[in-house]
Residue frames as qw, qx, qy, qz and C-alpha x, y, z in Angstrom:
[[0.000, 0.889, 0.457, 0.000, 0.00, 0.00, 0.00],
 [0.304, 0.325, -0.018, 0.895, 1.57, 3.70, -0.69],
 [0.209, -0.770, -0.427, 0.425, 0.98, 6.74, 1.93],
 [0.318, 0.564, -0.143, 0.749, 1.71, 10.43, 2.09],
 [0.451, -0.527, -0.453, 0.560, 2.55, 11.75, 5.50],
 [0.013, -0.855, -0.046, -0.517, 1.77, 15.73, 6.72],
 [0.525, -0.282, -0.434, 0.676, 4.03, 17.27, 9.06],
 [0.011, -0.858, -0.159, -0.488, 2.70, 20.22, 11.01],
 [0.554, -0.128, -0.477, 0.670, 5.34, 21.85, 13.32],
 [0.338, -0.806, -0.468, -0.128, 3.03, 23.72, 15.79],
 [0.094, -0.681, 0.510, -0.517, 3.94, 26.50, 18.12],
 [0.669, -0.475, 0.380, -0.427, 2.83, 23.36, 21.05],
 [0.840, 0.036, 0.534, -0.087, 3.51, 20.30, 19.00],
 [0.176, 0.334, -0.727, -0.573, 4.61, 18.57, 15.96],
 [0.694, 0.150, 0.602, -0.364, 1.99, 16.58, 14.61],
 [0.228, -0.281, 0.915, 0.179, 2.56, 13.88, 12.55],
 [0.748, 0.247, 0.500, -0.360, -0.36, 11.94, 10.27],
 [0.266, -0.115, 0.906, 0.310, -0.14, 9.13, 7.60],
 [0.745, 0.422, 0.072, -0.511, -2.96, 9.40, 4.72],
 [0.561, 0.254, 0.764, 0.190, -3.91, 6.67, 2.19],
 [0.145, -0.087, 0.523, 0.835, -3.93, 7.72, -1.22],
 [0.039, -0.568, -0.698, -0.435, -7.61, 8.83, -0.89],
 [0.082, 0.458, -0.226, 0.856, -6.48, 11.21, 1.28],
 [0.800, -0.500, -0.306, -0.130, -8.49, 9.18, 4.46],
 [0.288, -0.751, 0.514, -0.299, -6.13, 9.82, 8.25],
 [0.787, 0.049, -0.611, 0.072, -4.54, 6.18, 8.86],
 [0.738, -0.370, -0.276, 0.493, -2.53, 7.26, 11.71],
 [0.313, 0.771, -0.013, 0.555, -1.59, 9.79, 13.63],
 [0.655, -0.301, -0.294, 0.628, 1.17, 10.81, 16.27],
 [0.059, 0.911, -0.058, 0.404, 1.80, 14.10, 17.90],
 [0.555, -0.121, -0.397, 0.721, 4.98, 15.03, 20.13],
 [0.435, -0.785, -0.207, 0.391, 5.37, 18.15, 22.74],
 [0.436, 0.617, -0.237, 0.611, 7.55, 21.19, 22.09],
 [0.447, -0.623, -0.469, 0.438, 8.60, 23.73, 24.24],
 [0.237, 0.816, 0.199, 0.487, 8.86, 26.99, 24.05],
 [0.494, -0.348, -0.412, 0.682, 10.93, 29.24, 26.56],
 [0.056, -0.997, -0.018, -0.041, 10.08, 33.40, 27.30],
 [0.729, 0.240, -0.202, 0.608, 13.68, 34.74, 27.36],
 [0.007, -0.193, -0.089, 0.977, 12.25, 38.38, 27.88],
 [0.454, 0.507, 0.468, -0.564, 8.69, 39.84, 27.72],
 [0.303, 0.762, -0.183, -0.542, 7.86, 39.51, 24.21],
 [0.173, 0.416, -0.870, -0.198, 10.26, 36.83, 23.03],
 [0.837, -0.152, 0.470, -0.236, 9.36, 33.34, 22.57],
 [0.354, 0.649, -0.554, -0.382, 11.56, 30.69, 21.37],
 [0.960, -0.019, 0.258, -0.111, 11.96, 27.08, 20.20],
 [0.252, -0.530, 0.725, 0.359, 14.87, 24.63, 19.07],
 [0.743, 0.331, -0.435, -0.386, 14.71, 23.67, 15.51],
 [0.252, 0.151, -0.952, 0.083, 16.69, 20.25, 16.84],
 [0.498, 0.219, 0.617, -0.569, 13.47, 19.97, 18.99],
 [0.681, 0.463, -0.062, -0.564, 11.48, 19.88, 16.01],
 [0.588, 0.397, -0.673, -0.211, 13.63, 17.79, 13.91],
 [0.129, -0.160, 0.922, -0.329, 13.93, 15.25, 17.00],
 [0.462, 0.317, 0.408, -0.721, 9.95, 15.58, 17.34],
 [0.617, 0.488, -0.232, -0.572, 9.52, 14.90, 13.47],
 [0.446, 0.259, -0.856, 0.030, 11.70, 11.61, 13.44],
 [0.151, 0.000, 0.874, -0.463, 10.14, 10.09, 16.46],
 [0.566, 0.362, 0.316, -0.670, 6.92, 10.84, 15.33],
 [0.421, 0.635, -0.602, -0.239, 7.82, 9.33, 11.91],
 [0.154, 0.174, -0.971, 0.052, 9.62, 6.34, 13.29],
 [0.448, 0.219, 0.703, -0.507, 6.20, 5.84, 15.54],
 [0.685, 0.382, 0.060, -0.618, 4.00, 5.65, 12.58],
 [0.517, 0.425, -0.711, -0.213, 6.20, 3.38, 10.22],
 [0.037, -0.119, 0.901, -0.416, 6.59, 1.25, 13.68],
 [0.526, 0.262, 0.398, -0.704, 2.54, 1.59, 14.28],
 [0.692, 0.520, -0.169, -0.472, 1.18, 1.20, 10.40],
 [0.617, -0.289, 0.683, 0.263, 4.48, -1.88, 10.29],
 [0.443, 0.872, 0.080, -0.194, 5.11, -0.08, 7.15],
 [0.614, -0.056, 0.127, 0.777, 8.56, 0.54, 5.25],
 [0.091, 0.715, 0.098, -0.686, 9.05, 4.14, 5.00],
 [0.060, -0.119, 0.603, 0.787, 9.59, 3.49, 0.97],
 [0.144, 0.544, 0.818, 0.122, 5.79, 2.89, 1.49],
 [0.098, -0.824, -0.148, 0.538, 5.52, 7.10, 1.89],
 [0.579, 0.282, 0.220, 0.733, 5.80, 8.28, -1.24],
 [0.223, 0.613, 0.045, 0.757, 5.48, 12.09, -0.43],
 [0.319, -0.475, -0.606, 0.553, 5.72, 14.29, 2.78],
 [0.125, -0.767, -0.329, -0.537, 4.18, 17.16, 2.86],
 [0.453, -0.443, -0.401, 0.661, 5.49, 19.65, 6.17],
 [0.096, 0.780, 0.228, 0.575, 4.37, 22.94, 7.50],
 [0.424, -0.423, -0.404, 0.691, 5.45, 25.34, 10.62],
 [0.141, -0.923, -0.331, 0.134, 4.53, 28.38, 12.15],
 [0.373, -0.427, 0.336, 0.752, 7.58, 30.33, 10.37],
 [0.654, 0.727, 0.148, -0.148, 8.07, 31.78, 7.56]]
């Protein structure tokens, strides 16, 4: 069977879901971020968070769905950046 995965890297989360090629949710995984205040005003996150967050999520689905990831044929990722 053939997927496409969506990554959305949230300001709270990365979330993580596995469609079927009728575009139907199969699975889906969401990790934590954090975010620190440095100073009033500021708020930041580590991209290595994220990129940790995105591979764990990731490995959990492929692990979940007992998939090969060559079954994914496209990913599809957004974040709250620009």
């Amino acid at each position: 069977m053939q997927y496409l995965l969506g990554i959305d890297v949230g300001t709270s989360g990365v979330k993580n879901a596995l469609f079927d090629m009728e575009g139907n949710a199969v699975c889906q995984v969401t990790r934590p971020l954090t975010v620190t205040y440095q100073r009033p005003g500021w708020a930041e996150q580590s991209p290595e968070d994220w990129w940790q967050a995105i591979c764990s999520a990731t490995r959990e689905i492929v692990e979940r769905m007992a998939i090969s990831p060559g079954d994914i044929l496209g990913i599809g990722i957004d974040g709250q950046s620009w």
